[in-house]
C-alpha positions in Angstrom: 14.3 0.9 16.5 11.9 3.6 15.3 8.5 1.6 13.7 5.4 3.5 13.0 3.2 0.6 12.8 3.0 -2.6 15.0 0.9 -5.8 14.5 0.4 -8.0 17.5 -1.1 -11.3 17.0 -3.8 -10.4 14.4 -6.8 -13.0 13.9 -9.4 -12.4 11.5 -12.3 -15.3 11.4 -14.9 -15.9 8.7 -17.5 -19.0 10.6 -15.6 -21.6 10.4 -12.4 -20.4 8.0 -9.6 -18.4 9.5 -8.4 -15.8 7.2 -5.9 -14.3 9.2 -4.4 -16.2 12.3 -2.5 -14.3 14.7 0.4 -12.6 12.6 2.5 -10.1 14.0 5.1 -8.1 12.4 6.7 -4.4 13.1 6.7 -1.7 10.2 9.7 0.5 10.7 10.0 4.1 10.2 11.0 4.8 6.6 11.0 1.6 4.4 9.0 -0.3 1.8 7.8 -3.4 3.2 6.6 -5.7 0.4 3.6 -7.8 1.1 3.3 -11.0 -0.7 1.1 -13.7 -0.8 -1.0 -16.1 -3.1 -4.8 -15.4 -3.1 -6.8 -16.4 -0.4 -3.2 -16.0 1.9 -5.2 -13.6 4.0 -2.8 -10.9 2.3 -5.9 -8.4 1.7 -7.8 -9.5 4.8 -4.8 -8.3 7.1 -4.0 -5.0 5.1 -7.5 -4.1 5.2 -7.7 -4.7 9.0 -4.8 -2.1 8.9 -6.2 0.2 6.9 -9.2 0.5 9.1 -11.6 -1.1 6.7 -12.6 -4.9 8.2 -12.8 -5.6 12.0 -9.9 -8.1 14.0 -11.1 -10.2 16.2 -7.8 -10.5 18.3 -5.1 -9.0 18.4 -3.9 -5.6 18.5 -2.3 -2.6 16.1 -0.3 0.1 17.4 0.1 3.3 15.2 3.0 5.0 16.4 2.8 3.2 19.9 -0.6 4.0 20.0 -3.9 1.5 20.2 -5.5 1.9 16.9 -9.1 0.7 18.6 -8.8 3.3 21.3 -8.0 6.4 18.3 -8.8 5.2 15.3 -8.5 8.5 13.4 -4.7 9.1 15.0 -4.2 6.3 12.1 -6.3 7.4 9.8 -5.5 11.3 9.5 -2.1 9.9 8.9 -3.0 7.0 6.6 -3.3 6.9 2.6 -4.6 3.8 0.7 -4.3 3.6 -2.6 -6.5 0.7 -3.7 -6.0 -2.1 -6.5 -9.4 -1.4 -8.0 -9.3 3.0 -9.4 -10.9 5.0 -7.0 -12.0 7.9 -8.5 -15.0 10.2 -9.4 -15.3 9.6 -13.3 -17.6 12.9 -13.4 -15.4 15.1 -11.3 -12.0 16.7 -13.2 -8.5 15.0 -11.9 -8.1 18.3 -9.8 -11.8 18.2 -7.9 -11.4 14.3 -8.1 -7.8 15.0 -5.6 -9.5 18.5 -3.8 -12.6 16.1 -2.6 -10.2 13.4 -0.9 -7.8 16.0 0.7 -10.6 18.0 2.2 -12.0 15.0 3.7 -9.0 15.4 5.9 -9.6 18.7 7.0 -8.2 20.9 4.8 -9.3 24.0 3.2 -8.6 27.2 1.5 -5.2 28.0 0.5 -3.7 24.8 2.1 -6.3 23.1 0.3 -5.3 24.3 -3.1 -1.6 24.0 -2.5 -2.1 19.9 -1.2 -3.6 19.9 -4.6 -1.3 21.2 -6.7 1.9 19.3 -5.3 -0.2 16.3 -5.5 -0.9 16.6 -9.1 2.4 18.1 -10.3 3.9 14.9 -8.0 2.2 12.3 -10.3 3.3 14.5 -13.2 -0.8 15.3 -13.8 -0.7 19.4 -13.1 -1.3 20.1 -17.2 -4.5 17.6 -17.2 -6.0 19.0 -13.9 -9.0 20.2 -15.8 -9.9 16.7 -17.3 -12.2 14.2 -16.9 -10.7 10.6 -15.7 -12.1 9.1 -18.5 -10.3 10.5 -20.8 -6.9 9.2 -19.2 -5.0 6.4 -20.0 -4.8 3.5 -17.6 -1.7 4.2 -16.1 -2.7 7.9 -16.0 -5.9 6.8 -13.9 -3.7 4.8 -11.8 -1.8 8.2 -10.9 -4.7 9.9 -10.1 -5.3 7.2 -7.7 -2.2 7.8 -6.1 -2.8 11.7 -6.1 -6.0 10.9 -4.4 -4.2 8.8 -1.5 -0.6 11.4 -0.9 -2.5 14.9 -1.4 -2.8 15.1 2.5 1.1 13.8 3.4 0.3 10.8 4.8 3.2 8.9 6.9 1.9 5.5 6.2 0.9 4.8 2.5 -1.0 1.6 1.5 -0.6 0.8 -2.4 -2.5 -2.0 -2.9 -1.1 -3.5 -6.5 -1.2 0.1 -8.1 0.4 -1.4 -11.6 -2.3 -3.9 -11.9 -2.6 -3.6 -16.2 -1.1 -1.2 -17.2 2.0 -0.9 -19.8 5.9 -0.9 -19.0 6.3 2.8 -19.3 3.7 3.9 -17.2 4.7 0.5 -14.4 7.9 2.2 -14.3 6.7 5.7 -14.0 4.4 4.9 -10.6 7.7 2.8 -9.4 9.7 5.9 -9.8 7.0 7.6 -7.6 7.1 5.3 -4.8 10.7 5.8 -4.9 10.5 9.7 -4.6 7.7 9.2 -2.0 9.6 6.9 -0.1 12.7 9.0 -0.8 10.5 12.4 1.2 9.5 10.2 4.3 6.4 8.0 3.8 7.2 4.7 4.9 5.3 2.2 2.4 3.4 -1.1 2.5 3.6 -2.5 -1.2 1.7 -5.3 -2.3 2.2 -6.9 -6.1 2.0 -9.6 -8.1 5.2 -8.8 -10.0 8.2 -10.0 -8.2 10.9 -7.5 -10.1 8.6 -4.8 -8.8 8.7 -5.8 -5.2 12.5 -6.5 -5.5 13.8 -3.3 -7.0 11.8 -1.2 -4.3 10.8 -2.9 -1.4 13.7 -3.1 1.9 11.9 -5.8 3.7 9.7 -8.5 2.7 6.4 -10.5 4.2 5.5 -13.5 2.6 2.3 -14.6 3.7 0.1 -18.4 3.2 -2.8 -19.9 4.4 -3.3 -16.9 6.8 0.4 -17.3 8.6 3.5 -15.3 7.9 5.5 -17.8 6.3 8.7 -15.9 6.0 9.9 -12.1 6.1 13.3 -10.6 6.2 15.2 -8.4 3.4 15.5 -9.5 -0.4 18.5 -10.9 -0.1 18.4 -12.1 3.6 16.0 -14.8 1.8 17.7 -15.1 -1.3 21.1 -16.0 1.0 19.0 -18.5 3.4 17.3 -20.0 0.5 20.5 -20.6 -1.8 18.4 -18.8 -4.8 19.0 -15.3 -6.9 15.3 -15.4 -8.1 12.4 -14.2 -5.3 9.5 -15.8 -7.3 11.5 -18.9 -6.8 11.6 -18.5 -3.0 8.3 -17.7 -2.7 7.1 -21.1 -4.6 8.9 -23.3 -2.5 7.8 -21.3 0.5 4.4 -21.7 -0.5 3.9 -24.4 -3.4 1.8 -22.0 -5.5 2.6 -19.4 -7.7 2.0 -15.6 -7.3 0.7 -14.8 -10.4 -2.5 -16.8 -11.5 
């Protein structure tokens, strides 16, 4: 089995309160791996320890079977995150706003400008390259985002809730995307409050609670052990608390 990202008995401590205690799971090569979990299941804490952002204090991740703590930017020159909260420059056009992030990877010139350009014309925003952010719609800023976090061809692509309030059109329109992404080779960790999201794109799922993996498996490897059609039904009696709140 081919997985670009390992997790080996990941703890994450906060004094006393253990946020994260000693998960482990395999991402493999080429999938969507949904990542549930209530708040305060130490969903965030654990994909932030990923993406580089927050310190483990055990445990161990391995980036294409290589220690992430002994080369860090392996991962990260081959890492995208596209955040729940927009991450963008509100003074800087949507094309300068995507040039800044994929130079910040190295790249320059005409690569540079072509990055850019498939970026943009990938999240359908090529025509309003010359605009400011905040003259976009929510769901535009929320492809911008994602511009931001593909332009240099990442392998491994965090998206963080990327359809957090916006309407059904534009939802549907960044789903499509992570398809097509998904479809040219990233592999994807997806997390969302919206359980048809994570069922109509995600191939494997991790449910996480009070800092444990609770459950993972396919969509309907859970739906068949748990007698149930509905996922947000699943995850309730997994966890006694609902997604959404």
């Amino acid at each position: 089995m081919d997985y670009i990202l390992k997790v080996k008995q990941l703890e994450k401590n906060y004094g006393e309160r253990k946020a994260v205690k000693g998960i482990s799971f395999n991402v493999k090569s080429g999938e969507i791996l949904g990542f549930l979990g209530p708040n305060g299941a130490g969903k965030s804490t654990s994909i932030n320890m990923i993406a580089t952002v927050v310190d483990y204090d055990k445990g161990s991740i391995f980036f294409r079977d290589t220690d992430v703590k002994s080369d860090e930017n392996y991962l990260k020159q081959n890492l995208g995150v596209v955040p729940q909260d927009i991450a963008v420059f509100t003074d800087l056009s949507a094309y300068d706003n995507v040039k800044f992030f994929c130079s910040l990877y190295g790249f320059k010139g005409k690569e540079l400008k072509q990055n850019v350009e498939e970026a943009l014309n990938f999240v359908g925003l090529w025509d309003r390259r010359k605009d400011l952010p905040s003259k976009f719609s929510g769901g535009m800023k929320r492809r911008l985002n994602i511009a931001c976090a593909i332009a240099h061809k990442p392998k491994l692509l965090i998206m963080d809730e990327p359809t957090v309030g916006i309407d059904t059109q534009s939802r549907n329109n960044i789903l499509e995307t992570v398809k097509e992404l998904n479809k040219n080779g990233t592999t994807i960790i997806y997390t969302s409050h919206y359980m048809e999201e994570v069922e109509s794109i995600c191939t494997n799922l991790i449910i996480m609670d009070e800092g444990s993996i609770v459950e993972e498996g396919t969509t309907e490897e859970l739906k068949n052990k748990y007698s149930k059609d509905n996922l947000e039904e699943i995850f309730l009696q997994l966890t006694g608390k609902a997604l959404r709140d």
